[in-house]
C-alpha positions as CSV (number, residue, x, y, z in Angstrom):
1,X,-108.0,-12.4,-58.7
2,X,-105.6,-14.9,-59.6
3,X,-104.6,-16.1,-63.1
4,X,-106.9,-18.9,-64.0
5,X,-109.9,-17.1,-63.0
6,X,-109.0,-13.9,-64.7
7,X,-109.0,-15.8,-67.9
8,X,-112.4,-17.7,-66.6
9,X,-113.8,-14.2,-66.5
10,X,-112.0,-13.1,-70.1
11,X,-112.8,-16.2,-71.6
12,X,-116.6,-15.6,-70.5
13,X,-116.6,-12.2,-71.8
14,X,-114.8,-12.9,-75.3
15,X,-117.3,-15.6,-76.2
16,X,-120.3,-13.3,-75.2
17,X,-119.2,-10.2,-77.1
18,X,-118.3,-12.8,-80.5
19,X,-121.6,-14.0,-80.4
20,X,-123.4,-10.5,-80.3
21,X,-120.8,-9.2,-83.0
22,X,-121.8,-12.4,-85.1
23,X,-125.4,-12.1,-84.8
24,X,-126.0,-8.1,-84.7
25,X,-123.1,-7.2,-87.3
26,X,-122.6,-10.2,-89.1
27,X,-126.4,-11.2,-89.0
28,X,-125.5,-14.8,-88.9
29,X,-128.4,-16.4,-87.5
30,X,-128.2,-16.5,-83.3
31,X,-128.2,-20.2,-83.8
32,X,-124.5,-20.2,-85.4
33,X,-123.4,-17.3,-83.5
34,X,-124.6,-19.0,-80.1
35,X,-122.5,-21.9,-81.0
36,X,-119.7,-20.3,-82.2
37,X,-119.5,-18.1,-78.4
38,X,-119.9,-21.7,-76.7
39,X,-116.9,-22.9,-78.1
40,X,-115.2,-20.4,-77.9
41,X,-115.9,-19.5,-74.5
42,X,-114.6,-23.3,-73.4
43,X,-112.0,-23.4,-75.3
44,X,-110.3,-20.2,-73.9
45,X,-111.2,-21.6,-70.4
46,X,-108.9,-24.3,-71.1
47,X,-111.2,-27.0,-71.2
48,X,-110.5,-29.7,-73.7
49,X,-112.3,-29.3,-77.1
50,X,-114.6,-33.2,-76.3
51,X,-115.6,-31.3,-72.8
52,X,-116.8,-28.4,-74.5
53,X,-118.6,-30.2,-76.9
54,X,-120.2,-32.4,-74.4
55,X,-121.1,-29.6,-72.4
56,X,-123.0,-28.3,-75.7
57,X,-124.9,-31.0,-76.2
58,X,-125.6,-31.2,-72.7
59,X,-127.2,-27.7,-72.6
60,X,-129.1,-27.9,-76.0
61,X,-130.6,-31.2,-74.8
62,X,-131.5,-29.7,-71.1
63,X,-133.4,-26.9,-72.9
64,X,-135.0,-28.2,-76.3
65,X,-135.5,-31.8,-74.0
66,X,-137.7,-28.8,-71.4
67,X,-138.6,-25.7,-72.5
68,X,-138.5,-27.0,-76.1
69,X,-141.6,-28.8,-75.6
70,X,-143.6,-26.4,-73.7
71,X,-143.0,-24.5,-77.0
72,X,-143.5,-26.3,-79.6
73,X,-147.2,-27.2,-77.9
74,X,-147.7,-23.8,-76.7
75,X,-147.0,-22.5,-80.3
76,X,-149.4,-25.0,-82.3
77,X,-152.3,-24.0,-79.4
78,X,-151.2,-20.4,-80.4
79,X,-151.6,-21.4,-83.9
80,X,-155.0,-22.7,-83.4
81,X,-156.4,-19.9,-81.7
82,X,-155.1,-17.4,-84.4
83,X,-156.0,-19.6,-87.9
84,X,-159.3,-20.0,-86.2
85,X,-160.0,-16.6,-85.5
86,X,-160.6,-16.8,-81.8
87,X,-157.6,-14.6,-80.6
88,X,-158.8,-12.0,-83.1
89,X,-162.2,-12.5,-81.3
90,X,-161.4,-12.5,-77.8
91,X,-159.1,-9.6,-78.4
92,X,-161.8,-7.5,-80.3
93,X,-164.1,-8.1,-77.5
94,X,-161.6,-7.3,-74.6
95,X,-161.1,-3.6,-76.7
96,X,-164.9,-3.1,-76.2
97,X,-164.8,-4.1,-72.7
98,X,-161.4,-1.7,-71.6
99,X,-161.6,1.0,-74.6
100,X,-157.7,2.0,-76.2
101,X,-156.5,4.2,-73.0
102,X,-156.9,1.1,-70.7
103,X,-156.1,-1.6,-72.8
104,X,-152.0,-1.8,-71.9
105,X,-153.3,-1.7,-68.2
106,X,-155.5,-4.4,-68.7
107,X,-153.0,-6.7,-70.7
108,X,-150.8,-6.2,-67.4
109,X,-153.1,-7.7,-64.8
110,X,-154.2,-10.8,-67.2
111,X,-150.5,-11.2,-67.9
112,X,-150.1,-11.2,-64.0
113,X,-152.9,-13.7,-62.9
114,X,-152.5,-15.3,-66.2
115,X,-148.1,-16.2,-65.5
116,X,-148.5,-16.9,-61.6
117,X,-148.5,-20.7,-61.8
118,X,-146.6,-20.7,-65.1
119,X,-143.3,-21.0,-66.3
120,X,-142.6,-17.8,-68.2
121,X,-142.0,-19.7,-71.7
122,X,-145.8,-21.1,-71.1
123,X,-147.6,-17.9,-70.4
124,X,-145.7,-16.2,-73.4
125,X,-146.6,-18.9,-75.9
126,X,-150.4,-18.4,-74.7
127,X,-150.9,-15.1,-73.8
128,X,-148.5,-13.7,-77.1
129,X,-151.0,-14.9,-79.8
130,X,-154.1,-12.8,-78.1
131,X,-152.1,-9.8,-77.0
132,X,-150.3,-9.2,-80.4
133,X,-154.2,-9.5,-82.2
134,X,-155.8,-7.3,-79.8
135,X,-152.3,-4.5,-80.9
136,X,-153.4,-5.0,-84.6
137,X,-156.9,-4.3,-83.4
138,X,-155.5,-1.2,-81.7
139,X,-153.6,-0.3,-83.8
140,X,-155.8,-0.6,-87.0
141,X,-156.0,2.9,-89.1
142,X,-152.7,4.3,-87.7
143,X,-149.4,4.9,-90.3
144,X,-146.9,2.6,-89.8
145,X,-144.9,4.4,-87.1
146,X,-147.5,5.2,-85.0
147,X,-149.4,1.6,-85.8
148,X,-145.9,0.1,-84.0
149,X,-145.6,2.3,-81.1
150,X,-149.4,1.2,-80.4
151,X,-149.0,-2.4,-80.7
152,X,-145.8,-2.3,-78.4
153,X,-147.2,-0.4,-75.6
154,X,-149.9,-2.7,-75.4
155,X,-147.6,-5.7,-75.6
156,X,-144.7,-5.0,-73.4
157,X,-147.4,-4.2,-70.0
158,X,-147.8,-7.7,-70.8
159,X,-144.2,-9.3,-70.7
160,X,-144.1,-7.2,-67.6
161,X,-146.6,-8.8,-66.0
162,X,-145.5,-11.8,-67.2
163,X,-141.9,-10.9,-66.0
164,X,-142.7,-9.7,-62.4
165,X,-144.4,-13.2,-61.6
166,X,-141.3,-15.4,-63.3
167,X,-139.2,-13.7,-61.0
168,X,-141.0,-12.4,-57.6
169,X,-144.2,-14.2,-56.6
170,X,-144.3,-18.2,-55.7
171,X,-145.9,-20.5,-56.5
172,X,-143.7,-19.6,-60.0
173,X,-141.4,-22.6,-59.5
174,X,-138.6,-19.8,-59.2
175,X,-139.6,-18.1,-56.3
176,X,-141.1,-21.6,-54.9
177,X,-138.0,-23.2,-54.9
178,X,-136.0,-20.3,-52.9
179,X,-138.9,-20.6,-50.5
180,X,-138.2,-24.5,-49.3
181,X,-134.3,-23.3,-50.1
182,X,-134.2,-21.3,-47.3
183,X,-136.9,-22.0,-45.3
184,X,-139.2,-18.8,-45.9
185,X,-142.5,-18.4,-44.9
186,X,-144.5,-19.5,-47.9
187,X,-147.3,-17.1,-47.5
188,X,-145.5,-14.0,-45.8
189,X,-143.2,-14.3,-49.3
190,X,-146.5,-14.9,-51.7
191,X,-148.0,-11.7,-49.4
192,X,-144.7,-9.3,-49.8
193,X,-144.1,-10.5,-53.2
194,X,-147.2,-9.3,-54.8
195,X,-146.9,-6.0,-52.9
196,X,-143.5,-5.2,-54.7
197,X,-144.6,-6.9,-57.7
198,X,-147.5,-4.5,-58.7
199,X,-145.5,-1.5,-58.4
200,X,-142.5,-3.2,-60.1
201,X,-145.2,-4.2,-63.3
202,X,-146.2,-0.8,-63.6
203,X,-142.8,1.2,-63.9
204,X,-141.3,-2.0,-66.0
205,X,-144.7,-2.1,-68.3
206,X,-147.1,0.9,-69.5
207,X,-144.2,3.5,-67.6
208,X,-141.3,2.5,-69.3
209,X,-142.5,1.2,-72.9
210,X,-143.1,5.1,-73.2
211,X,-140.0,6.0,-73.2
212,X,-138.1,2.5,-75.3
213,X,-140.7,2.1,-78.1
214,X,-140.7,5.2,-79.9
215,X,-138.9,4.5,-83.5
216,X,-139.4,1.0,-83.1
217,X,-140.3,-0.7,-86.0
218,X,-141.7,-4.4,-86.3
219,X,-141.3,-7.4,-88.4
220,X,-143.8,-10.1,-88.8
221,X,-143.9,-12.0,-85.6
222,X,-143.9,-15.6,-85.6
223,X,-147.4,-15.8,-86.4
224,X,-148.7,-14.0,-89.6
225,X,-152.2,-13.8,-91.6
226,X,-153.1,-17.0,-93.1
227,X,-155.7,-17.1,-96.3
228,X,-158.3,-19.5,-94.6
229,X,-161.6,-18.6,-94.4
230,X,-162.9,-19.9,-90.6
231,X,-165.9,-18.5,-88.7
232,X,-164.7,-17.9,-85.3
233,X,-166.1,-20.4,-82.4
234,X,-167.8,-19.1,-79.8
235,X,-166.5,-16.5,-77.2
236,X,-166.7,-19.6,-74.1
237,X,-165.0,-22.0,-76.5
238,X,-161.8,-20.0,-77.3
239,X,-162.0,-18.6,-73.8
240,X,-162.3,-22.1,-72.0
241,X,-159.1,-23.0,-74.7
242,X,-157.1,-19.9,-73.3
243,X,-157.8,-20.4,-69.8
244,X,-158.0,-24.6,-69.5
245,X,-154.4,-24.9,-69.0
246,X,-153.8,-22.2,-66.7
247,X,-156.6,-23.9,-64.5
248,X,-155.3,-26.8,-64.8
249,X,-151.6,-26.2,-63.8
250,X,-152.9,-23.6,-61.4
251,X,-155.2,-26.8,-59.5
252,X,-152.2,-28.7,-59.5
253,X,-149.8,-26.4,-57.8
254,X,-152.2,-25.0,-55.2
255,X,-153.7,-28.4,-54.7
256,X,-150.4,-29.9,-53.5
257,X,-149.8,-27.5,-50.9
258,X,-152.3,-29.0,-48.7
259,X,-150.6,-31.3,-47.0
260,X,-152.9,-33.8,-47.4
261,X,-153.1,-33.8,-50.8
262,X,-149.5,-33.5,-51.7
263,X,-147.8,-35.4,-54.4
264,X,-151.4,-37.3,-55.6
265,X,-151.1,-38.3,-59.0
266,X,-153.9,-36.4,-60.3
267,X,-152.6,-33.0,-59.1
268,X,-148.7,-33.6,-60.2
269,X,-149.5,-34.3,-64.0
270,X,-152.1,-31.2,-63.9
271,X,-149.6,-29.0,-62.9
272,X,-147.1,-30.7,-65.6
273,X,-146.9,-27.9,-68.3
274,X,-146.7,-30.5,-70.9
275,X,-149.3,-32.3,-70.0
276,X,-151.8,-29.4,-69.4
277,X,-150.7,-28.3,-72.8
278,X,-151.3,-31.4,-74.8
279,X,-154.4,-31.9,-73.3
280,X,-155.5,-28.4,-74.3
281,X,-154.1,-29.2,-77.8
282,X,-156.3,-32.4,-78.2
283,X,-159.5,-30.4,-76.9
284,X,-158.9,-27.3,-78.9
285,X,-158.9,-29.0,-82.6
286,X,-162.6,-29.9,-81.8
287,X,-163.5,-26.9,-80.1
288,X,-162.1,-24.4,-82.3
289,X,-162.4,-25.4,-86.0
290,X,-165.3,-28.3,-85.8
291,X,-167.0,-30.3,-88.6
292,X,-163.8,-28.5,-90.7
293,X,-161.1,-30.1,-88.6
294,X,-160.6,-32.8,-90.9
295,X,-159.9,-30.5,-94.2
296,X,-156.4,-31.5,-95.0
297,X,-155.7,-27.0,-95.8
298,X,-157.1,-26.5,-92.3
299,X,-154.5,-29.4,-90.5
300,X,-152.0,-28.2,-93.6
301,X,-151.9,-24.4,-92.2
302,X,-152.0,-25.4,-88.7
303,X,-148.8,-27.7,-88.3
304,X,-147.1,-25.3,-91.0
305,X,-147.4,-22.5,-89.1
306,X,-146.5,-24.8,-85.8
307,X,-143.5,-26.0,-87.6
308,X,-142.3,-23.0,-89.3
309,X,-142.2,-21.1,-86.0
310,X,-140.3,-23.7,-84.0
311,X,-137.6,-24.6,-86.3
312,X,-136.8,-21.1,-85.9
313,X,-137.4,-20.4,-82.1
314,X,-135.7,-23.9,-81.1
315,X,-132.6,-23.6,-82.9
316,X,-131.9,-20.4,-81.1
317,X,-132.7,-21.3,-77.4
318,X,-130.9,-24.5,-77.8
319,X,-128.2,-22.7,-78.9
320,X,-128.4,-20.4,-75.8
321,X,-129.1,-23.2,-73.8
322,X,-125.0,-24.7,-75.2
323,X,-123.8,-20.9,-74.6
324,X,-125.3,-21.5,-70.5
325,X,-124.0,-24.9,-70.0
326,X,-120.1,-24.3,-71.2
327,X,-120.0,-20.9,-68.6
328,X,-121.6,-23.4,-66.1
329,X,-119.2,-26.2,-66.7
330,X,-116.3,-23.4,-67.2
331,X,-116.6,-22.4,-63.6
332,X,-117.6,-19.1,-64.1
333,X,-121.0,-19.0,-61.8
334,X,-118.5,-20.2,-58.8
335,X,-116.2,-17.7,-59.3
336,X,-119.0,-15.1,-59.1
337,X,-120.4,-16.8,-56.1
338,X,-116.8,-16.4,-54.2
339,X,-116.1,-13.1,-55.3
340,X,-118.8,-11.7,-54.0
341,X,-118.7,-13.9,-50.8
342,X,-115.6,-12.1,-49.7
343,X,-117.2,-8.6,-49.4
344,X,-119.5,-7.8,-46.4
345,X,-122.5,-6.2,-48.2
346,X,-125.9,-6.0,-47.0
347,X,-127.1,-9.8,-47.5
348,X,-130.7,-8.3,-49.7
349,X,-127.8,-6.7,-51.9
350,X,-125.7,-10.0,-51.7
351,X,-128.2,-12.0,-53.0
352,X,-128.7,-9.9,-56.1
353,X,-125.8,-9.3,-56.7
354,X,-125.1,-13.4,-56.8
355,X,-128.1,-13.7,-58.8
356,X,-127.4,-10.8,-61.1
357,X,-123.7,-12.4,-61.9
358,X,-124.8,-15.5,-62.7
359,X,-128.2,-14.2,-64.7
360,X,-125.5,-12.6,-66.7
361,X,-123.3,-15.5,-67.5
362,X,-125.4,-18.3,-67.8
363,X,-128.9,-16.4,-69.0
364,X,-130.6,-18.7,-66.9
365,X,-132.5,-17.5,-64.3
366,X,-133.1,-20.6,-62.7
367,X,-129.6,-21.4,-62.6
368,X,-129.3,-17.5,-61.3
369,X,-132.0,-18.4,-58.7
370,X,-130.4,-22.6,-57.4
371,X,-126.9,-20.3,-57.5
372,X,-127.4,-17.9,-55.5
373,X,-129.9,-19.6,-52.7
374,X,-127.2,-22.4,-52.3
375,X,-124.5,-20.0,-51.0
376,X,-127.0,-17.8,-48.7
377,X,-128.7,-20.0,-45.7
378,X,-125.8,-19.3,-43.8
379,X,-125.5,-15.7,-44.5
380,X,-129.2,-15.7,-43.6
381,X,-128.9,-17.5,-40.6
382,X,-125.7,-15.3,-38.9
383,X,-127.3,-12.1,-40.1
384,X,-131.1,-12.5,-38.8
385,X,-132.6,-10.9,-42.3
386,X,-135.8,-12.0,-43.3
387,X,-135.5,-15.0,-45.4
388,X,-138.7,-13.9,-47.3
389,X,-137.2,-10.4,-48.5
390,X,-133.8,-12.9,-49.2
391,X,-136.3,-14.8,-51.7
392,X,-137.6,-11.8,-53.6
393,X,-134.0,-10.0,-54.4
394,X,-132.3,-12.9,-55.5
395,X,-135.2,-13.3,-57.7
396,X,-135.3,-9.5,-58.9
397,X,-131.5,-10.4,-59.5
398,X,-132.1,-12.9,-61.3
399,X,-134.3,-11.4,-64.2
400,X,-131.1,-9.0,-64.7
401,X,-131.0,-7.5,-68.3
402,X,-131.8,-10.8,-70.2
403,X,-129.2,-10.9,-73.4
404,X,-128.3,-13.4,-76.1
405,X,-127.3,-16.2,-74.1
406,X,-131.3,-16.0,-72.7
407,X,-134.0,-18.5,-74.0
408,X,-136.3,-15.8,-73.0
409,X,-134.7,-13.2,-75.3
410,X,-135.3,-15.2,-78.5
411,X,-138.9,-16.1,-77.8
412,X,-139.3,-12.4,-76.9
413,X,-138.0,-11.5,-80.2
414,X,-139.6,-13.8,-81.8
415,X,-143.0,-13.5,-80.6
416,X,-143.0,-9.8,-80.9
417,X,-141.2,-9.2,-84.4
418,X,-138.4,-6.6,-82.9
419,X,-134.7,-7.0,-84.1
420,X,-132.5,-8.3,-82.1
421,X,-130.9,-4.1,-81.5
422,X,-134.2,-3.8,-81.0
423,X,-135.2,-6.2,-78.6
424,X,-132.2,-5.1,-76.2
425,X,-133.6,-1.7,-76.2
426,X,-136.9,-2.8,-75.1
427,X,-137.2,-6.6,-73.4
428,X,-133.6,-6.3,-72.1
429,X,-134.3,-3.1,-70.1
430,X,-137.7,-3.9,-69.8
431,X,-136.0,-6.9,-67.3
432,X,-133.6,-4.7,-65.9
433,X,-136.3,-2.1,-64.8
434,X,-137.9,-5.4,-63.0
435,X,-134.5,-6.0,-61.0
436,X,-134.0,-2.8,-59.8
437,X,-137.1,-1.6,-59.4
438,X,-138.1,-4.9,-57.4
439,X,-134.2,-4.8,-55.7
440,X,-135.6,-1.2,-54.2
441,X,-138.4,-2.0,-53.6
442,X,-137.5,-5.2,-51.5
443,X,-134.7,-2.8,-49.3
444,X,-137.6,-0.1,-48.7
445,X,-140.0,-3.2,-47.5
446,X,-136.8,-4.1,-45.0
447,X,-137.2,-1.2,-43.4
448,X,-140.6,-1.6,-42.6
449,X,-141.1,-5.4,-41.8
């Protein structure tokens, strides 16, 4: 390794490890410990102090300017459903349904249909709000300790099954956009993805939280009891409110592969998040509170608790977003890309290990994914391996132990109430289980396909 990237890779490493010191033992809020690892991280690099600071601005814009607005709607629908009770009443009803013992296996496979045409941000701001009242259901009558350990395992099954779709099963844009990257057989990769993503779920979900939650403790997540007084609407309102935007994007993305239909106007702004969201928004004011949507304590509770909630959440993921965007612009995802390059490795294991660098430095694993599918079609092509299994472990890879320079890790914490110690012990591994599990699993399928 010669000099300049050696201090690439010690820059990278310095600014990472100052922002977990400044937000874990100095608990400084991520936002200013982000900030403070971005700069430093460019300015060791050796790039000049305006280049780092453009790069900054750069990656908080990219990610309050995208994901920022998927939250902020996806956190005032959350609102709605839980001021208006109907979380609380979908969730009690799913209890009846399932019963305790199968509740985290049930979370699981609605988190799983629920996050396949969705980008992972989406199906956490709407699936988060139900799943955290049906664990206060659960949990209702325990002591505190026990009243935690029962509200996690029924809410990490569901970032598992969230997870497992973000990373391994098209049409998730992820996956989707290896696909046409490297010219894999749409269906053959949708077919072998969900047969190593059901398996993977299982050991990253209800398998593993029983062995990371115990002695957990909880905060108040992001949302907390309010002191209206709302009947809740009926069961097929709240659950047309839950499930509308998943139908929609879901129309939109399936729509457009028929060839015929492709790019039509109709089926590209259904399958916009943003759109599908504020549409759901608009419809769920009506729906959900009625004749008492105009009472100034009911819109006065609903946009506080929007508000509140996204100051919070977007300060941090912008500030992960600046952390992403100086290691990009630094040079540090091309280093990984060559250094791996020069070792003749199995090209499954090449991919994630590409993916796995880069989902490390820049917490993105989008970048993790366009990174690591831009350096294999030739490796692909002189090696013969099936593109399709090339798909699924760059995108295991790229779901590698999500840390503080993650969107994803903030929201997690957020949503759920963990500390950020906390939140390493169970999200971060909870992702890690995901790559490797779904890294094996993909070299076992090799074998057979």
């Amino acid at each position: 390794m010669i000099g300049g990237d050696l201090r690439l890779v010690i820059a990278a490493l310095t600014g990472i490890l100052l922002a977990v010191l400044m937000i874990v033992r100095g608990r400084l809020h991520p936002f200013i410990g982000l900030l403070c690892g971005a700069f430093t991280v460019g300015l060791l690099a050796g790039l000049p102090l305006p280049e780092v600071a453009k790069a900054v601005q750069k990656g908080v814009g990219d990610i309050v300017g995208g994901t920022g607005l998927v939250v902020a709607l996806g956190l005032s629908l959350g609102a709605m459903l839980h001021l208006s009770g109907a979380a609380a009443s979908l969730a009690k009803r799913a209890l009846r349904l399932t019963g305790e013992r199968a509740a985290p296996w049930a979370t699981l496979g609605i988190a799983i249909v629920i996050g396949l045409p969705l980008f992972f941000e989406t199906g956490l701001v709407l699936l988060l709000p139900i799943v955290v009242a049906a664990a206060e259901e659960m949990a209702g009558g325990k002591d505190e300790a026990h009243r935690d350990g029962a509200k996690l395992r029924l809410i990490m099954p569901a970032l598992a099954g969230l997870g497992v779709v973000h990373a391994l099963v098209p049409p998730h844009p992820g996956p989707l956009l290896a696909v046409e990257a490297l010219g894999a057989n749409l269906g053959l990769t949708m077919l072998y993805g969900i047969l190593i993503a059901i398996p993977t779920a299982i050991i990253a979900g209800p398998v593993l939280a029983r062995f990371t939650t115990p002695g957990v403790r909880l905060a108040s997540p992001v949302l907390t009891d309010s002191d209206l007084r709302i009947a809740p609407p009926p069961p097929m309102a709240s659950l047309l409110i839950v499930l509308l935007p998943v139908l929609m994007i879901a129309t939109g993305e399936l729509g457009q592969m028929i060839p015929t239909m492709k790019g039509t106007a109709w089926l590209v702004a259904a399958s916009n998040p943003v759109v599908a969201l504020l549409l759901t928004n608009l419809l769920a004011l009506p729906l959900l509170f009625g004749r008492r949507l105009g009472e100034s304590a009911i819109q006065d509770a609903v946009w506080h608790e929007t508000m509140g909630a996204a100051g919070a959440i977007l300060l941090a993921i912008g500030a992960g977003g600046a952390l992403k965007q100086v290691l990009v612009t630094a040079g540090l995802s091309d280093l990984l890309a060559r250094t791996v390059m020069m070792y003749a490795i199995s090209p499954l294991l090449l991919g994630w290990l590409v993916a796995v660098g880069i989902r490390l430095a820049a917490g993105s694993a989008t970048v993790a994914t366009i990174t690591a599918v831009g350096i294999m079609p030739g490796v692909v092509a002189s090696s013969g391996v099936s593109p399709e299994l090339v798909v699924l472990a760059i995108g295991a890879g790229s779901v590698f132990f999500s840390h503080v320079n993650d969107p994803g890790f903030w929201l997690v914490k957020s949503y759920v109430g963990t500390s950020t110690a906390d939140t390493f012990r169970t999200w971060s591994l909870l992702e890690t289980a995901i790559s490797v599990v779904g890294l094996i699993l993909v070299m076992g399928l090799s074998y057979v396909v």
